[in-house]
Structure formats: structure tokens, C-alpha cells
Backbone as ProteinMPNN parsed JSONL, in Angstrom:
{"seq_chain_A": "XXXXXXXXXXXXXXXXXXXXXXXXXXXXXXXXXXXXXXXXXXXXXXXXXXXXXXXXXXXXXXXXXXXXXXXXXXXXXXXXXXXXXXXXXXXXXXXXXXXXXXXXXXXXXXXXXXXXXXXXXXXXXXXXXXXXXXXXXXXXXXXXXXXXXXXXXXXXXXXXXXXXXXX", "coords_chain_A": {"N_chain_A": [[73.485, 212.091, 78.518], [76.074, 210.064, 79.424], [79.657, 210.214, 80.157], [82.601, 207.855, 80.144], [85.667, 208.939, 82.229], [87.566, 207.388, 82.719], [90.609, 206.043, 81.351], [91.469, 203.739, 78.901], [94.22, 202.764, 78.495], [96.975, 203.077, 80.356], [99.913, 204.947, 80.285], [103.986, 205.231, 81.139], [104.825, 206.74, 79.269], [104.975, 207.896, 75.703], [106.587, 206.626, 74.358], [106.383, 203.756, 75.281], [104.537, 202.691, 73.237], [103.713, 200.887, 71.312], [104.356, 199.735, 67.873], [103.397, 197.233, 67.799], [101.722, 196.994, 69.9], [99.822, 198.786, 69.009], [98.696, 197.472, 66.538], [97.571, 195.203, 67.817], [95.215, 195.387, 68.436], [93.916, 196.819, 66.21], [94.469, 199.31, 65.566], [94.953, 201.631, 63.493], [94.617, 204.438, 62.759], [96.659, 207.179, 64.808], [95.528, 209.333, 67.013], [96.55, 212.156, 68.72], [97.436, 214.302, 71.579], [99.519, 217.174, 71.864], [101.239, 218.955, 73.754], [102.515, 218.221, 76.17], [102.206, 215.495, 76.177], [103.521, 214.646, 74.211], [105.702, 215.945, 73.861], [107.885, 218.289, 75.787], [105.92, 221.491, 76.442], [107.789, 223.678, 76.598], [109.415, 222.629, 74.571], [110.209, 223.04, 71.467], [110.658, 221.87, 68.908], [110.744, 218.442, 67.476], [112.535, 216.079, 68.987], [114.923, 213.319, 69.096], [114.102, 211.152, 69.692], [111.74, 211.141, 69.571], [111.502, 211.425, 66.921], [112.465, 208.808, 65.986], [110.422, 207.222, 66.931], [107.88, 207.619, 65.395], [108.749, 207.13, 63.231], [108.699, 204.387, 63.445], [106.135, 203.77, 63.458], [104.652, 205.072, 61.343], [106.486, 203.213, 59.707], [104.962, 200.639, 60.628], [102.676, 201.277, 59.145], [100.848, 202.572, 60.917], [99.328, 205.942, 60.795], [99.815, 208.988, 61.96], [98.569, 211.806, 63.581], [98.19, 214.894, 64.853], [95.989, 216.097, 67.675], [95.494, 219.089, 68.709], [94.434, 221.622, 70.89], [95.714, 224.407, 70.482], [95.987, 227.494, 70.639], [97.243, 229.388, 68.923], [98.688, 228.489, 66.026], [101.185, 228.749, 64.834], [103.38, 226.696, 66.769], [102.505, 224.474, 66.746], [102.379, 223.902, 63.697], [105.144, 223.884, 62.988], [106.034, 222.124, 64.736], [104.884, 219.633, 63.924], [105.198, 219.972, 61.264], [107.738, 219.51, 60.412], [107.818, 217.123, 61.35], [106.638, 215.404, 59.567], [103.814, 214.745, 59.598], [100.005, 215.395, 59.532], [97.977, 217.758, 61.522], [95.412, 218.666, 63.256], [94.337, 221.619, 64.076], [92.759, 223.874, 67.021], [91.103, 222.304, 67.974], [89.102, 222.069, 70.002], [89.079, 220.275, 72.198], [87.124, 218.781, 75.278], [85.296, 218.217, 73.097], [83.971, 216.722, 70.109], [84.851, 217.017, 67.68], [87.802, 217.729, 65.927], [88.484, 215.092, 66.545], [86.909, 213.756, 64.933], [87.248, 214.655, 62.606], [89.346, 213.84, 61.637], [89.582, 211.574, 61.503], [87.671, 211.031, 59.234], [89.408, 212.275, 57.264], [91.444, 210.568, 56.897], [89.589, 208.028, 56.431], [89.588, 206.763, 58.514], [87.628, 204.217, 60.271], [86.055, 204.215, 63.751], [86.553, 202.072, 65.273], [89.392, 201.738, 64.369], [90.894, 203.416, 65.495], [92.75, 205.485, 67.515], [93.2, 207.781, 70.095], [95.299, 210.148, 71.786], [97.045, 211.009, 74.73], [96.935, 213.12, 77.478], [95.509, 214.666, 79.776], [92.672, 213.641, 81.389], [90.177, 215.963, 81.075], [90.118, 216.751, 78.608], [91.51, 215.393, 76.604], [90.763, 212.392, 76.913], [88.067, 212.48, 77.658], [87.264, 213.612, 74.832], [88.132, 211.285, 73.608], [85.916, 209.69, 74.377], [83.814, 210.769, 73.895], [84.381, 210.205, 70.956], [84.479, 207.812, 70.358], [86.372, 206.219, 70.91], [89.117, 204.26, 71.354], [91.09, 204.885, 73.796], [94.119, 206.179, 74.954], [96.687, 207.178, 77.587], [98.928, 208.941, 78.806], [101.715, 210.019, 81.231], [102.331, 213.353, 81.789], [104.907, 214.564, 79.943], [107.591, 216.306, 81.202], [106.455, 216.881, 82.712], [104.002, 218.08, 85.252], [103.314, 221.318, 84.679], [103.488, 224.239, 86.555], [100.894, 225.118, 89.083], [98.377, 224.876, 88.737], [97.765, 223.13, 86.725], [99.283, 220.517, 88.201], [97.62, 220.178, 90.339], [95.557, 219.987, 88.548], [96.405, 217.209, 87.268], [96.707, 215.528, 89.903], [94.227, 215.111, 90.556], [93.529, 213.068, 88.445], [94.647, 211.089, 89.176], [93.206, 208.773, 90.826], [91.291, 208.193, 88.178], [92.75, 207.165, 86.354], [94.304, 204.907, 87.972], [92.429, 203.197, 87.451], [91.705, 202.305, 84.815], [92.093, 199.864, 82.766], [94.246, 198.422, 81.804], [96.623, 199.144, 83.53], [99.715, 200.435, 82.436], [101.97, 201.874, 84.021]], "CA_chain_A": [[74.379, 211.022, 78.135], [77.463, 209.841, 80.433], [81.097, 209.29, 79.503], [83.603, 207.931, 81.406], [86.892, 209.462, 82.27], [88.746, 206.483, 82.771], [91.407, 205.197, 79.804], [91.355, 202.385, 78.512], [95.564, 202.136, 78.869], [98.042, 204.464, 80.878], [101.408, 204.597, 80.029], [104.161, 205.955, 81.87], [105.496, 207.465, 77.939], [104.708, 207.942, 74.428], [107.96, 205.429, 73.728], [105.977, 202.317, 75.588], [103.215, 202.901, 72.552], [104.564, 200.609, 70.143], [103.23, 199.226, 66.669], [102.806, 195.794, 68.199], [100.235, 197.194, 70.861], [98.563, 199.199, 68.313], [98.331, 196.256, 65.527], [96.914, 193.743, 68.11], [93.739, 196.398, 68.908], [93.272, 197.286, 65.007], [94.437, 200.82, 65.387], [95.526, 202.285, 61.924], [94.861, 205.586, 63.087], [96.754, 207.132, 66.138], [95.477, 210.918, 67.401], [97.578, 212.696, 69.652], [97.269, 215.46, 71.617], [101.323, 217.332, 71.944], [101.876, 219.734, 74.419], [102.995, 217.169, 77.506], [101.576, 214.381, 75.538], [104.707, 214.067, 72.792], [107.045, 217.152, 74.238], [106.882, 219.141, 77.155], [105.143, 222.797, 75.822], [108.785, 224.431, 75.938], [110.137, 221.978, 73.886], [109.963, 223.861, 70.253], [111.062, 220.667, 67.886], [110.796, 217.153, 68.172], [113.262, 215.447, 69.553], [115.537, 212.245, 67.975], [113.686, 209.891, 70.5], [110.16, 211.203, 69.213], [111.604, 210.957, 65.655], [111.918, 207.535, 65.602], [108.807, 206.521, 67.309], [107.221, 208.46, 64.485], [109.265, 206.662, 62.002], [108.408, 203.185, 63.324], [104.56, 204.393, 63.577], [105.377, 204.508, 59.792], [106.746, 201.984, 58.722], [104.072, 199.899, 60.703], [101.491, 201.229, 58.495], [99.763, 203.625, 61.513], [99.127, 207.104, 60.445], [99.927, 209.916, 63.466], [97.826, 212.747, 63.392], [97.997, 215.616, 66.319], [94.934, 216.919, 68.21], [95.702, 220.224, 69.506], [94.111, 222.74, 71.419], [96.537, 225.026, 70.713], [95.435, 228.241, 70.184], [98.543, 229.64, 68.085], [99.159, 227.518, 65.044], [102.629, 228.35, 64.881], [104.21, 225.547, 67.323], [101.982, 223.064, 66.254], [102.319, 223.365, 62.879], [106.571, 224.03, 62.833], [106.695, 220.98, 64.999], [104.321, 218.892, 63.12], [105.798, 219.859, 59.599], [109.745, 218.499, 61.219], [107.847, 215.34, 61.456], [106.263, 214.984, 58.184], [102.595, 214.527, 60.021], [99.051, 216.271, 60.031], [97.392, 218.128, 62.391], [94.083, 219.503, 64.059], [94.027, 222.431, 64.978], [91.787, 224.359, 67.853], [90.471, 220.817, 68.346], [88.411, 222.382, 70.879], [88.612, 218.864, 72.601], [86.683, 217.664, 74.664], [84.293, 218.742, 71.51], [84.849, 215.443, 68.948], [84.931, 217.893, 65.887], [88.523, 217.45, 65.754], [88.813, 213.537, 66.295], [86.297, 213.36, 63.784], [88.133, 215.925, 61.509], [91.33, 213.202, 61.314], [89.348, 210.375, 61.101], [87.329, 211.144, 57.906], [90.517, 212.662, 56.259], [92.25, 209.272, 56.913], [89.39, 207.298, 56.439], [89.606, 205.571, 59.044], [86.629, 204.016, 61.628], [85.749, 204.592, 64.999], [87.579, 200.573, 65.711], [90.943, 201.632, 63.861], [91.312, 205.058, 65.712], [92.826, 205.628, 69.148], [93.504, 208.591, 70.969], [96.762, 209.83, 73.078], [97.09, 212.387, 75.925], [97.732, 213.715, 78.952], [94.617, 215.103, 80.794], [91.026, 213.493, 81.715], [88.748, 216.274, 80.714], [89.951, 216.9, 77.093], [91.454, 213.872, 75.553], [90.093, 211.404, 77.342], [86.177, 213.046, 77.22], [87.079, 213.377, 73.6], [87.99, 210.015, 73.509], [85.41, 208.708, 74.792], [82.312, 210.915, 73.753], [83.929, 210.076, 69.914], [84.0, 206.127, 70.967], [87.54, 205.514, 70.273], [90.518, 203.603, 72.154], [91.957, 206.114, 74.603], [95.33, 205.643, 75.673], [97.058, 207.9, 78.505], [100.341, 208.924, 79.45], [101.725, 211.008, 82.503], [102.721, 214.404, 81.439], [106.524, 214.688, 79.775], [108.222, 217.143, 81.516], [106.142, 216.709, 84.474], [103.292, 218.92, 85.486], [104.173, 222.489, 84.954], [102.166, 225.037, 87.354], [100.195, 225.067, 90.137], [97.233, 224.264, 88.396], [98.516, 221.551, 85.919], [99.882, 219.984, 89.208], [96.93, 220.348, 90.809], [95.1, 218.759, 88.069], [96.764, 215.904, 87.754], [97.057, 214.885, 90.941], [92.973, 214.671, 90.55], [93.548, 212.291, 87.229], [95.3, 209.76, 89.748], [92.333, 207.818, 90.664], [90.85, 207.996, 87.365], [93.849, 206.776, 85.738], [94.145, 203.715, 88.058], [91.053, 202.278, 87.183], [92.071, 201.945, 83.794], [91.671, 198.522, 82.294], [95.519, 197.708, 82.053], [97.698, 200.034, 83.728], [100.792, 199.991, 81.862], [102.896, 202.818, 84.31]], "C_chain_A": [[75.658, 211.132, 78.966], [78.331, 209.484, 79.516], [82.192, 209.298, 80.532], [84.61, 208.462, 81.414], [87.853, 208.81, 82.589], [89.497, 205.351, 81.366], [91.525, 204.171, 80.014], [93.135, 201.648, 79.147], [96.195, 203.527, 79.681], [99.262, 203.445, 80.808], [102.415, 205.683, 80.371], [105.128, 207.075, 80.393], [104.919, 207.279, 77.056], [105.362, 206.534, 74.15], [107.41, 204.049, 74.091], [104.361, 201.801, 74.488], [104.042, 201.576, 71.462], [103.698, 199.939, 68.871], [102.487, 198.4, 66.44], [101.723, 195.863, 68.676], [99.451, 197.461, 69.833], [98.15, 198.217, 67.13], [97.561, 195.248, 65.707], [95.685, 194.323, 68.648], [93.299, 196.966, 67.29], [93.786, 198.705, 64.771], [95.372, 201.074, 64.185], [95.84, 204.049, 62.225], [95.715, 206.33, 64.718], [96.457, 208.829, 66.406], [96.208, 210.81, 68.084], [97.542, 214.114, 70.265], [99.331, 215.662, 71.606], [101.422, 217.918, 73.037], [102.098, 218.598, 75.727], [102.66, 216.044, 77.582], [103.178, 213.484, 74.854], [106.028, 214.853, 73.532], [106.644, 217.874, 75.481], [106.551, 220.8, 76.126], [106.428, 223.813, 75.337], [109.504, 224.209, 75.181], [109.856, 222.662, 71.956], [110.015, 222.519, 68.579], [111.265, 219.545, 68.524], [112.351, 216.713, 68.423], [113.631, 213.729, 69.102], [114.553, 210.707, 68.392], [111.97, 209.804, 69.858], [110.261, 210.933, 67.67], [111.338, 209.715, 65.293], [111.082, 206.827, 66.136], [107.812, 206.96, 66.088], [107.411, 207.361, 63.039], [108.268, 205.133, 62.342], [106.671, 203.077, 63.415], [104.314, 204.027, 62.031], [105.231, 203.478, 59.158], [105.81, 200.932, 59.294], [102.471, 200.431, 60.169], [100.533, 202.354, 59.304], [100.067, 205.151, 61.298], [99.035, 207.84, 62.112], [99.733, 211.041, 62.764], [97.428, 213.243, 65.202], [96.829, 216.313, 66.101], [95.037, 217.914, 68.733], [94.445, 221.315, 69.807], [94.48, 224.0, 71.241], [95.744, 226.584, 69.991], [96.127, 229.303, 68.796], [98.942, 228.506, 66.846], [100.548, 227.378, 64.492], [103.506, 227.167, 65.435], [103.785, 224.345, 66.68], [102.338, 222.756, 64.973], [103.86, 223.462, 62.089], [106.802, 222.643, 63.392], [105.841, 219.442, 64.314], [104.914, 218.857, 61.257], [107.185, 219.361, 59.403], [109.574, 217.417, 60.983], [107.057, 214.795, 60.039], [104.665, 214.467, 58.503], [101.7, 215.989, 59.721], [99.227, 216.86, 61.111], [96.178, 218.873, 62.45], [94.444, 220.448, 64.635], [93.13, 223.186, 66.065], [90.704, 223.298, 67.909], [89.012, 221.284, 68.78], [87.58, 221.055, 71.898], [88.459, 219.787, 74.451], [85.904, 217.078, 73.478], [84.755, 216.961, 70.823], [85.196, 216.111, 67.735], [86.364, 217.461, 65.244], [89.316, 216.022, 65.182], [88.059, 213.261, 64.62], [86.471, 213.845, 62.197], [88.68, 214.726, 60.659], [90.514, 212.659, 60.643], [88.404, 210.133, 59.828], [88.522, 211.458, 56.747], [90.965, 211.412, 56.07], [91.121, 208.25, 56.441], [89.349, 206.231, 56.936], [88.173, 205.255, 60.605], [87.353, 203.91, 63.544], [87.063, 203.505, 65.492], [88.642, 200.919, 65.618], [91.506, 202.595, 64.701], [91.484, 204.691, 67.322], [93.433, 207.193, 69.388], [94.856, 208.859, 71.977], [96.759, 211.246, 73.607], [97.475, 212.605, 77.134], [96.586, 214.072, 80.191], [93.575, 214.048, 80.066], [89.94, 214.534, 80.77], [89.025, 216.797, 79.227], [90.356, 215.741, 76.512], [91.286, 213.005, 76.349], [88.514, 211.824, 76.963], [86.514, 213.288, 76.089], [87.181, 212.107, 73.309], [86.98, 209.19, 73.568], [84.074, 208.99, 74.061], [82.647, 210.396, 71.839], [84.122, 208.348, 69.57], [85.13, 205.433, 70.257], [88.737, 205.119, 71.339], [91.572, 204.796, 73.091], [93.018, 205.567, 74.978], [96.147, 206.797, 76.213], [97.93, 207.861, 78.882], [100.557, 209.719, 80.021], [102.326, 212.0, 81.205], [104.102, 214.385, 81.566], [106.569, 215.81, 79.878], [107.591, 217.378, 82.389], [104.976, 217.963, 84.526], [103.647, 220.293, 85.007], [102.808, 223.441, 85.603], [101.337, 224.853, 88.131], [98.938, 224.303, 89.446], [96.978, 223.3, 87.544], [98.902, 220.589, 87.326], [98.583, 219.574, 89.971], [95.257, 219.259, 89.965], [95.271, 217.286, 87.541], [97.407, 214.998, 88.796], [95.262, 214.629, 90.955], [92.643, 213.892, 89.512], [93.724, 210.673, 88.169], [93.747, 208.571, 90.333], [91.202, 207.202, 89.577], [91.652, 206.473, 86.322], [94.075, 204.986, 86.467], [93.379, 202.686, 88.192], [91.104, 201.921, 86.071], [92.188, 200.294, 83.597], [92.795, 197.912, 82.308], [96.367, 198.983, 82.495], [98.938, 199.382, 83.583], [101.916, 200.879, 82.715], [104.055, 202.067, 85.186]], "O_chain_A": [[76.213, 212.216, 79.149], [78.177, 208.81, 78.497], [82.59, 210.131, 81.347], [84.852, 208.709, 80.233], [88.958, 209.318, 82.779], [89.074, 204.373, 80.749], [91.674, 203.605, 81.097], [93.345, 200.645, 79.83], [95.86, 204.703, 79.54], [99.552, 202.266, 81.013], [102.139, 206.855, 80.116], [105.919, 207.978, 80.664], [104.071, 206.4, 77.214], [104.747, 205.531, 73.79], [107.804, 203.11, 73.4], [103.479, 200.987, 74.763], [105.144, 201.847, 70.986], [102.497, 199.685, 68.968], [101.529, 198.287, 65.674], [100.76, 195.191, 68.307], [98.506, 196.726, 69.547], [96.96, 198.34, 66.837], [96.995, 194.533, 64.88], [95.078, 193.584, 69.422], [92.237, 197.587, 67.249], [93.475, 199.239, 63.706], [96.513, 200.617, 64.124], [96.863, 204.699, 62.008], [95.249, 205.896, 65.772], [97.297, 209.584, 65.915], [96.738, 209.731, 68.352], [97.613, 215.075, 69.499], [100.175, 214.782, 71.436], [101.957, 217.064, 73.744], [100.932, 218.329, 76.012], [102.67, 215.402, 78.632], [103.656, 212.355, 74.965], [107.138, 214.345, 73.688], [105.549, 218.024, 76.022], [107.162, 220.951, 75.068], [106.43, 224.508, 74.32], [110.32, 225.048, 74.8], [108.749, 222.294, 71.562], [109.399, 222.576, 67.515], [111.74, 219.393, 69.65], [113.24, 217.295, 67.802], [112.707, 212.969, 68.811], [114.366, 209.671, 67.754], [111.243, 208.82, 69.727], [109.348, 210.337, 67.098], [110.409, 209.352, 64.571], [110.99, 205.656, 65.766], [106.775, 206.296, 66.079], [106.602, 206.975, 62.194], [107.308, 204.82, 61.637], [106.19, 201.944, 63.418], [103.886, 202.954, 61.607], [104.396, 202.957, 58.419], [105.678, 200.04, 58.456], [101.395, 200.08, 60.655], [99.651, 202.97, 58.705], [101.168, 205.539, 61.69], [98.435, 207.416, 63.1], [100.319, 211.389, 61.739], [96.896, 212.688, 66.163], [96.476, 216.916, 65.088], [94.424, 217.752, 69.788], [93.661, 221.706, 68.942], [93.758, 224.867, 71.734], [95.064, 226.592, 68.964], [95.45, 229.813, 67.904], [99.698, 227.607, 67.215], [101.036, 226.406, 63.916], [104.319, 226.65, 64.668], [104.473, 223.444, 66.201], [102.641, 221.584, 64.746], [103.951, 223.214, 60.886], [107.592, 221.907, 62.801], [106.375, 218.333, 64.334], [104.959, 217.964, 60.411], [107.637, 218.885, 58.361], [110.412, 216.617, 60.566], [107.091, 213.606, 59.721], [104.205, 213.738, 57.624], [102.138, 217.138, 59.658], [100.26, 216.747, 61.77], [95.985, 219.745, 61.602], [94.92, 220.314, 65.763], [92.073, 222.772, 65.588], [89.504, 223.572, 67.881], [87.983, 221.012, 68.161], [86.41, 220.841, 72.216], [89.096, 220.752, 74.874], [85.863, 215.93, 73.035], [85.728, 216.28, 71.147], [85.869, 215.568, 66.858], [86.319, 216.888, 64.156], [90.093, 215.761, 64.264], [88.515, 212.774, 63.585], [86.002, 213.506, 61.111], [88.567, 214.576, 59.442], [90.388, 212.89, 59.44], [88.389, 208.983, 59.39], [88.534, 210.984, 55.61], [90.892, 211.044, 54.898], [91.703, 207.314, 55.893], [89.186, 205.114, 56.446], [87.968, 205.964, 61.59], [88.4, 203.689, 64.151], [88.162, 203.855, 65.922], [89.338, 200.642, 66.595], [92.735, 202.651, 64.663], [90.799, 204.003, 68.079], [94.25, 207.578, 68.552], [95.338, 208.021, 72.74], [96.528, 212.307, 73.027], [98.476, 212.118, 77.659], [96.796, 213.776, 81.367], [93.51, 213.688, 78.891], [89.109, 214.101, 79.972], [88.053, 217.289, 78.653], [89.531, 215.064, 75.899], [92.465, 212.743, 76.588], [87.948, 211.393, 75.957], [85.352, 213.183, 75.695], [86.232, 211.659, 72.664], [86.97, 208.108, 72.982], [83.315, 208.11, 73.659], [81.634, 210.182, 71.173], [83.844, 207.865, 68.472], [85.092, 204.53, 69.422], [89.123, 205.988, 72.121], [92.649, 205.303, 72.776], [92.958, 204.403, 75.375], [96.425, 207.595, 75.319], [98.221, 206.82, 79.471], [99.81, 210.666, 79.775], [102.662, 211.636, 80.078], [104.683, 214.262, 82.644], [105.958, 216.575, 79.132], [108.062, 218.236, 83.136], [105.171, 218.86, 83.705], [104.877, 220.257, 84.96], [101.618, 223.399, 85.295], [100.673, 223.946, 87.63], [98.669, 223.138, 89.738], [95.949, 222.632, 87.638], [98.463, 219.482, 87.016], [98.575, 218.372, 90.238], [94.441, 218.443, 90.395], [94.395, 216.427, 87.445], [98.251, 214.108, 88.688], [95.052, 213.603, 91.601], [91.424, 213.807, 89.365], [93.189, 209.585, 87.96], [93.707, 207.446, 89.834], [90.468, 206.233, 89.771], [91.265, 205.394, 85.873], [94.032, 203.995, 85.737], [93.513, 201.623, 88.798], [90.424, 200.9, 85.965], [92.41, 199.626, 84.606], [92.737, 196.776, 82.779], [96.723, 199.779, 81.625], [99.339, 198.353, 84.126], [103.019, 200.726, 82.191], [105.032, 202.7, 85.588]]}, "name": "protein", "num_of_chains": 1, "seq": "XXXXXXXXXXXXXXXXXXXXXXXXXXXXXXXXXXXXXXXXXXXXXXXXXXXXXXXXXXXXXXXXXXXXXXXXXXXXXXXXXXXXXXXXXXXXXXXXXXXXXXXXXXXXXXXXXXXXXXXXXXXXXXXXXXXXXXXXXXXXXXXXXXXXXXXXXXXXXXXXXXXXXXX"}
């Protein structure tokens, strides 16, 4: 079985996500991966700008729920409990176990549920193998490391094949 690695949206931030987009696609649910997704990795607590994207997430009715990888449950779940959200832990995306974790807790279908991230071969191939709305944003705080750098500079033709590039 094939899945593609190209998102549905890229966006050049979290902040260009807004309740409007996700209301006029059905999405109720929004996953998320964090580490250079929401914050950059050294970032320890959200930040006032991620607050109120959170808030207005909210008050438009969509539920935000993080996908992490993270192997440590400390960051994730200090900076997830700041914001008054779930989370997945050890996702083990691209795996769907995780997506499919949220989206029974919430109750919500495959249609309502979208996806948010940073790399191709985990949230996106989770995205895709659990057949939900991917949406893609460059890495906040910018690559870090040779090999982060390295892999997304091999995202870039994935990425602009995308169905609406929003960057």
C-alpha cells in the first residue's frame, strides 16, 4: 500500500491556521505535532502568541490535541498542561496509533480530524496512512542541526506540490 508525502496545505506558521480555514474543511479535531511545529524544541512554555491561537481554536469549537514523539514526557506534558490541552504521547508517528488514540477520545471522524507538523516522514505519513487532512508548516525556529537542515531541504519539493501552498 502507497501513501503520499505531499500535504494537503503548507503554511509558512501555526498563526496562518485559523478557525475560518478549519470550519470551511469540517475539522473539529486539530492534531499537532510540537517540537518545531508549535515552539522551537528549546522553547520550554508556550508563548503569548501560541496562547491565543489556542484560545481562539477554543472558542471556535476545535479541540487541539498534541502528537508527540517525544520520548521524555516531561516537556510535553508541562507545556501542554500551561495550555489547558491533551496529549499523545510516544506517538511513534509515522505509526497511526497515536492519531487514532486522539481521535476516538474526542470522538471525532477521520473527515473532522486534521493533522499539523513539520516533517514529511512522520506527520505527514501519519497523516496520510490515518486518512486525515494534513496541514504543514516550515519549522519555527528554523532547522536546528545538520541533519534537520538537511532534511528539510529534501521536504522542499514535496511540500510544493501541495494542493494550495499557503507559504
Amino acid at each position: 500500500m502507497s501513501y503520499s508525502l505531499i500535504p494537503d496545505y503548507v503554511f509558512a506558521d501555526y498563526t496562518a491556521i485559523t478557525p475560518a480555514f478549519l470550519r470551511q474543511r469540517g475539522v473539529r479535531l486539530l492534531l499537532s505535532d510540537l517540537d518545531y511545529t508549535l515552539a522551537p524544541k528549546c522553547q520550554s512554555e508556550p508563548d503569548d502568541a501560541l496562547r491565543d491561537w489556542v484560545e481562539a481554536l477554543r472558542s471556535a469549537g476545535v479541540t487541539l490535541e498534541i502528537i508527540s514523539n517525544n520520548r521524555s514526557p516531561k516537556r510535553v506534558a508541562r507545556f501542554c498542561g500551561s495550555l489547558g490541552i491533551g496529549y499523545v504521547g510516544h506517538a511513534g508517528k509515522p505509526a497511526t496509533r497515536g492519531l487514532t488514540a486522539a481521535m476516538r477520545k474526542h470522538g471525532a471522524a477521520k473527515t473532522e480530524t486534521a493533522m499539523l507538523g513539520d516533517k514529511l516522514l512522520t506527520d505527514t505519513l501519519a497523516a496520510k496512512r490515518a486518512g486525515v487532512l494534513m496541514l504543514m508548516v516550515e519549522p519555527k525556529g528554523g532547522p536546528a542541526g545538520a541533519w534537520n537542515r538537511a532534511l528539510h531541504a529534501m521536504q522542499e519539493p514535496f511540500k510544493r506540490r501541495s494542493k494550495q501552498d499557503q507559504r
